[in-house]
N, C-alpha and C positions, 0 to 999 in steps of 0.2 A: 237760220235754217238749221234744223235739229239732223244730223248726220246718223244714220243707223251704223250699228256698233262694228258690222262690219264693214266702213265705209274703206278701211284701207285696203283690206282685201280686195274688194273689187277693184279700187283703185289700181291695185299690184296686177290683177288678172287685166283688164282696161288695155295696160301696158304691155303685159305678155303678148293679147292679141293685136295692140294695136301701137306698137314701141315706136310710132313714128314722133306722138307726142307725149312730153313728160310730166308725169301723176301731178306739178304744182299748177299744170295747167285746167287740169279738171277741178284742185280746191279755188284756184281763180273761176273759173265758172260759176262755178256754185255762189262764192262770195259775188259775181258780178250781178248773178241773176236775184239774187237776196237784194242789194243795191238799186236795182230795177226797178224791183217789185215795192221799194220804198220809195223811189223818185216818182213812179205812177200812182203811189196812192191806192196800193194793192196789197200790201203787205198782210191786211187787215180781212182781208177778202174770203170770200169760203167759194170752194167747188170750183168751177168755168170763171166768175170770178176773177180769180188770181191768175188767170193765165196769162201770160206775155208773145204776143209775136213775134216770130224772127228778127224784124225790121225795128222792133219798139227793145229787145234782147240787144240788136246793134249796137244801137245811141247809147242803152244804158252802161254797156262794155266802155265803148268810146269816152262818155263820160267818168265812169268809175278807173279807166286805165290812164286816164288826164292823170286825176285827183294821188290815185297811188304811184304813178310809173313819173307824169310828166312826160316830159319830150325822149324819155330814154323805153317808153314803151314798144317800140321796133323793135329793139335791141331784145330787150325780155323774153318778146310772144317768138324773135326769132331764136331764140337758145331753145325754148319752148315746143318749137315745131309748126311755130305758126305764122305763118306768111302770109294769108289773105283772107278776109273776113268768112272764107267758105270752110276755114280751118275749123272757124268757132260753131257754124255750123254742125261740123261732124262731131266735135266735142260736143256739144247737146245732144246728138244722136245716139252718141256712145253710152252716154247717158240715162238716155232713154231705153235705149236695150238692156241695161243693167238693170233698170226696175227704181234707178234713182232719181228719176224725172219721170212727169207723161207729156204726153203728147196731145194736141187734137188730129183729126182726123187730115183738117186743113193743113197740121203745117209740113211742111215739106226743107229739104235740104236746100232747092232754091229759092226760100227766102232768105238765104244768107248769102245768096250770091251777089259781088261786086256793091257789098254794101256802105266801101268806103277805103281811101285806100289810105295808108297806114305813115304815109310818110306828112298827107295832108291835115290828116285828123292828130296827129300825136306831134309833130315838127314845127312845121307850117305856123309861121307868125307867132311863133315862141319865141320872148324875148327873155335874156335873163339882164336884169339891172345892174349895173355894177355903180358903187360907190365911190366916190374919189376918196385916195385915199389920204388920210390925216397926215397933217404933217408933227 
């Protein structure tokens, strides 16, 4: 996803208005929703098309913060500012009011609500393997 030139600006302004959450969380947005729109088979897409639902934005989060974070994704979104998948929600929102996203008419703030909680989806049945070690 091609970032306009003045993406950090906004980013910077984002954060003035809105300094609950920190500017790496809006370039994770962005890279998750790019991620998404490649796991859907959208990437390719033109117009309405490309567009991703909140709920289908989720999974691809969920999925794309396995893949980068692993089990220490908690950890991250909470330095971050983000605590519950309604975070990610306003983070798209923010977004959108910047002119760096759109929107449909449809989507709205709750569909980000309780879309998953974060200890289930990132922790939960993560094992890490250990090796005996050599003698």
């Amino acid at each position: 996803m091609t970032q306009p030139r003045d993406f950090e600006a906004t980013i910077r302004k984002l954060g003035e208005r809105e300094p609950h959450y920190a500017s790496a969380a809006y370039h994770f947005m962005l890279e998750a929703l790019e991620h998404t729109m490649r796991w859907l088979g959208r990437d390719q897409a033109e117009g309405t098309e490309r567009h991703v639902r909140g709920r289908e934005l989720l999974e691809g989060i969920r999925r794309y913060s396995i893949e980068t974070f692993g089990p220490m994704a908690t950890l991250v979104f909470e330095t971050w500012g983000i605590r519950r998948t309604e975070d990610f929600g306003r983070i798209v929102f923010n977004l959108v009011d910047e002119g760096l996203l759109s929107r449909q008419d449809s989507d709205t703030l709750e569909d980000f609500a309780d879309g998953f909680k974060f200890a289930d989806a990132f922790e939960s049945g993560y094992k890490i393997e250990l090796r005996e070690p050599r003698a």
